[in-house]
N, C-alpha and C positions, 0 to 999 in steps of 0.2 A: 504494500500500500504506500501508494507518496506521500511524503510530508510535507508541510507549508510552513513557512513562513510565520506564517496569518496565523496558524492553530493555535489554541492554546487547550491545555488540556489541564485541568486542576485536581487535586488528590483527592478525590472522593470515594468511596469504594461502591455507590449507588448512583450513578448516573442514571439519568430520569428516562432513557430510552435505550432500547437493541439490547437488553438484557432479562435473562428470566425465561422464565417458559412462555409459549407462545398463550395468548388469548385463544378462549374457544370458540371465541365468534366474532372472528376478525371482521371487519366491514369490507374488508380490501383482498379477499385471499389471493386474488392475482400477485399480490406481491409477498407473498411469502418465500422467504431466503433471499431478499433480490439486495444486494450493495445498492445503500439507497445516500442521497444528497437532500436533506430536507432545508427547507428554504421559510422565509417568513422573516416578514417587519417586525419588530417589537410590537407590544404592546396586544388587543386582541388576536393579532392572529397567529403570533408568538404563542399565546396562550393556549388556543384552539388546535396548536400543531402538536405540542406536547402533550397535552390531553390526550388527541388521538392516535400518535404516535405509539403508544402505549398499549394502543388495542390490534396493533400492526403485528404481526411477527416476519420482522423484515432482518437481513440479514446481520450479525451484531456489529456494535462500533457505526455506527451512520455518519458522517458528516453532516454538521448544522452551518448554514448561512442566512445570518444574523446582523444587525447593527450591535454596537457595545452599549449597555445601557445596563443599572443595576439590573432589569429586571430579568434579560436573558444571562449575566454573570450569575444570579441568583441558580435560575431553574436550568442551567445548561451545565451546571457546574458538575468537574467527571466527564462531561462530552468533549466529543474531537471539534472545534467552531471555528469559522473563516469568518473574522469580521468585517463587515465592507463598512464603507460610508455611506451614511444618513439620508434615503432620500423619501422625500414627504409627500405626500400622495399628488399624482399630477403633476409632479416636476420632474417636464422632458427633460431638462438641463441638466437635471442630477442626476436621471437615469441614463444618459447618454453617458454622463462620468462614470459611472460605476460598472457600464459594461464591462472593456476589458478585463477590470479585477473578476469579476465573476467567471467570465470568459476564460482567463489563466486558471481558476482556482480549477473549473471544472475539467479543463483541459490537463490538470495534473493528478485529476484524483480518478482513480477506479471505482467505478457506479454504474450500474445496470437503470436503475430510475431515479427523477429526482421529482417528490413531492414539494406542495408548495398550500399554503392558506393566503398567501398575497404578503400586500398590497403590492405597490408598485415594483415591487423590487422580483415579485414571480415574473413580469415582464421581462427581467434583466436574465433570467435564469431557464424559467423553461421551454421560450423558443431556441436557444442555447443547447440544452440539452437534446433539444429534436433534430436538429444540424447535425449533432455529433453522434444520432442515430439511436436515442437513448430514448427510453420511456417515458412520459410527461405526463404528473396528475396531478389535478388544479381542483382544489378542496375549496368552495368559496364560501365567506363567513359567515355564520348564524347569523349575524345583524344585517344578511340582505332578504329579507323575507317576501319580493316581489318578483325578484328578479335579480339577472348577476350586475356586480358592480361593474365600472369602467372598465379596470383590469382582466373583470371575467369575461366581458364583452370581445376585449382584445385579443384576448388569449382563444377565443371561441374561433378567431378565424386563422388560426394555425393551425395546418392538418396535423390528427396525430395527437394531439393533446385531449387526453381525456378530462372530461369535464364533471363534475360535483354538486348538486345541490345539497341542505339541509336543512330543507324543506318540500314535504313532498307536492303541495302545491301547483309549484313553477315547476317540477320535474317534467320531460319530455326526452325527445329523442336524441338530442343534444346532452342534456344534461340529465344523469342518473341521479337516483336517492338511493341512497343505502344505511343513512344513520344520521343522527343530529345529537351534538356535546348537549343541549337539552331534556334528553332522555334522562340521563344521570342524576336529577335533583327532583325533590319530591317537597311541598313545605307543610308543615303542622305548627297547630296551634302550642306554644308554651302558657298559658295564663291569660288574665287580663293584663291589661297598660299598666306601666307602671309609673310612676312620679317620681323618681328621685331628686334628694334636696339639690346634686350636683353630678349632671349627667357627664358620662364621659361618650364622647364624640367624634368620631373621627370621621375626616373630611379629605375624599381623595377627588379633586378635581380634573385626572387625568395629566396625562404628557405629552400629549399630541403637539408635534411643534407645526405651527409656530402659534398657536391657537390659546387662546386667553378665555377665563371664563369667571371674569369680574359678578358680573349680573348674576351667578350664583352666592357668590363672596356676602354680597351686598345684602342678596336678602337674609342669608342666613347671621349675618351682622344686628338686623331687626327684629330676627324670631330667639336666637338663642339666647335663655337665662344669663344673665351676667354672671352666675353662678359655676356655669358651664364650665368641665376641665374637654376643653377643643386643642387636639392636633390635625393639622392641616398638612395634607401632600399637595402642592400646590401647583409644580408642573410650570409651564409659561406663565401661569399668573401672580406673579411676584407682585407681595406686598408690605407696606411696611405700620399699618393700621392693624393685624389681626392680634387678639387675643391668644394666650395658648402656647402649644407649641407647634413651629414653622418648619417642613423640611419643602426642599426642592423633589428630588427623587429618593428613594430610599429601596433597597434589596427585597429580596419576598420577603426574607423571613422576619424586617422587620415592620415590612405592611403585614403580613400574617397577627405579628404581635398585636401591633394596634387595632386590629380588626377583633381579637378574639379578646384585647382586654374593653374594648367599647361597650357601652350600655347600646349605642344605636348608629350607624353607620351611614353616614349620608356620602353620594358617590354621582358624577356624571356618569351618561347611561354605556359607558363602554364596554364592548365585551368584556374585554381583558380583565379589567377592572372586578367587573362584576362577577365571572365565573369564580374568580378566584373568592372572592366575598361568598359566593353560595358553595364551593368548597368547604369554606371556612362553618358552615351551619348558620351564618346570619344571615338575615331576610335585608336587604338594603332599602333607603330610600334614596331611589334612581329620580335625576333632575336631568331631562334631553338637552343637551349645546344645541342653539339654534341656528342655520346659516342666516336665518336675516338679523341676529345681531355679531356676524363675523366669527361667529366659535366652531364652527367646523366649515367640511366643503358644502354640507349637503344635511337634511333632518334625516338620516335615518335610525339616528340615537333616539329619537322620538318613538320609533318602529319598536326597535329593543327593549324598551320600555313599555309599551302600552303592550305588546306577547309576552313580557313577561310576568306584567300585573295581572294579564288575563288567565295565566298558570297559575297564580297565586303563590310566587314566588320574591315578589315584592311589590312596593308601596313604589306609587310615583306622583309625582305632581310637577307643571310646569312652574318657572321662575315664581312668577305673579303670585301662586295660589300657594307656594308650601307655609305651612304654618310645622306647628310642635304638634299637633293633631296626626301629622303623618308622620312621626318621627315616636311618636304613643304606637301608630298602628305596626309599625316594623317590629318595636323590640317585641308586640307580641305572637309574633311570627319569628320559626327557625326552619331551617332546609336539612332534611338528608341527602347525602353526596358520595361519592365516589371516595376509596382514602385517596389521601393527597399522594400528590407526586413527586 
């Protein structure tokens, strides 16, 4: 097997994938044994690849290509990973840079298939790997519940690239269904609301660059008890008004923390984000980024949110409307899950 450069491979003796016995109901059996390249942006679809990565019995030691970010240092840690440069959804500029690096890495590593959950950077990678005569399967994320994103669009018209849905819906002849990270969570009632004198609170705003997400800041500025012990992940939205404690990004394990020592979890509506929160057994309350006030490309963190509330798997409410009313309704709701990974 080649080595790069770029790998890095850290001491752990549980790497989160290509190990253990195979799942007995792989979603993918086509790929079993197969030297695989799995690909993904941070954040949800980083999420969404390890998750199902899991249920693969692919052959061991995979190569991961990743951006550097705690959250894949976190959950990749023990794996073989090529990390490229940053590029943010919709940026030809950066995806144009980032090819060659892709292009070299794949060009030195031995791989039969290279899986992919997106975003942009599946562009850079599995028309690449069909060039190079290689297997190509494009997983597209839980949060497009309509239809495939840009990237899935794109990637739709290269021959040869197997396609994904996870939703059976939109499934058609193009796109198969075979399973949905969905499946895995179940939520029950713990009690009534509770009122404590001094909620603890954690507030994950996301890290989608370059994307701000003030107009949640602000309301949750007017609703929470001055009482409140509030830590804030706070991602592009840097501020110097909050309450509490303030981190930029932080590693799983120490959003894991905050998450399981919280009375109630309040989070934008992102995958990533949020699967890991319903891992964790807490019910969140999901707040959508809106694109007409600049905080994402597009609503479909809106989408995420209103199937998820209708699974009864969390509280939502737009900006305007959250109160402590919905932040009552979560803690009395908890999720079962999959164990962690």
């Amino acid at each position: 097997m080649a080595k790069h450069a770029e790998h890095d491979r850290a001491r752990d003796p549980h790497p989160v994938s290509g190990q253990g016995d195979p799942h007995p109901a792989s979603p993918l059996p086509e790929l079993t044994g197969k030297r695989a390249v799995l690909v993904a942006s941070t954040g949800g679809h980083l999420a969404q690849l390890v998750q199902l990565v899991t249920r693969l019995d692919l052959h061991e030691d995979p190569l991961w290509i990743t951006f550097e970010h705690p959250q894949s240092l976190s959950l990749l840690r023990g794996c073989r990973v090529a990390y490229v440069p940053y590029v943010a959804s919709r940026d030809y500029a950066g995806l144009a840079r980032v090819l060659p690096r892709v292009r070299s890495i794949l060009r030195h590593e031995e791989f039969e298939v290279c899986v992919s959950t997106g975003a942009a950077i599946a562009l850079a990678a599995l028309p690449q790997a069909r060039l190079m005569g290689r297997e190509a399967h494009y997983i597209e994320s839980v949060s497009r519940f309509d239809g495939p994103s840009f990237s899935g669009r794109a990637l739709a018209r290269i021959p040869g690239v197997h396609l994904y849905t996870q939703h059976a819906a939109w499934a058609d002849k193009n796109w198969s269904y075979r399973f949905s990270v969905l499946q895995s969570y179940e939520p029950y009632e713990v009690g009534p609301s509770w009122t404590p004198d001094r909620p603890k609170v954690f507030v994950t705003l996301g890290t989608i660059r370059p994307f701000r997400f003030d107009a949640l800041v602000d309301r949750l500025l007017s609703v929470l008890p001055h009482e409140a012990e509030v830590v804030w992940q706070v991602g592009e939205t840097s501020r110097d008004d909050l309450p509490g404690t303030v981190i930029t990004t932080m590693p799983t394990e120490e959003f894991d923390r905050f998450v399981t020592e919280s009375d109630v979890v309040v989070s934008h509506s992102g995958v990533g984000s949020t699967l890991r929160i319903l891992e964790l057994g807490k019910s969140p309350v999901l707040v959508p980024r809106r694109a007409a006030r600049g905080e994402h490309i597009d609503d479909h963190q809106a989408q995420v949110a209103e199937r998820l509330s209708s699974l009864g798997l969390v509280t939502t409410a737009e900006v305007p409307e959250l109160t402590m009313e919905h932040l009552l309704a979560a803690h009395s709701t908890a999720v079962t899950s999959p164990p962690l990974k």
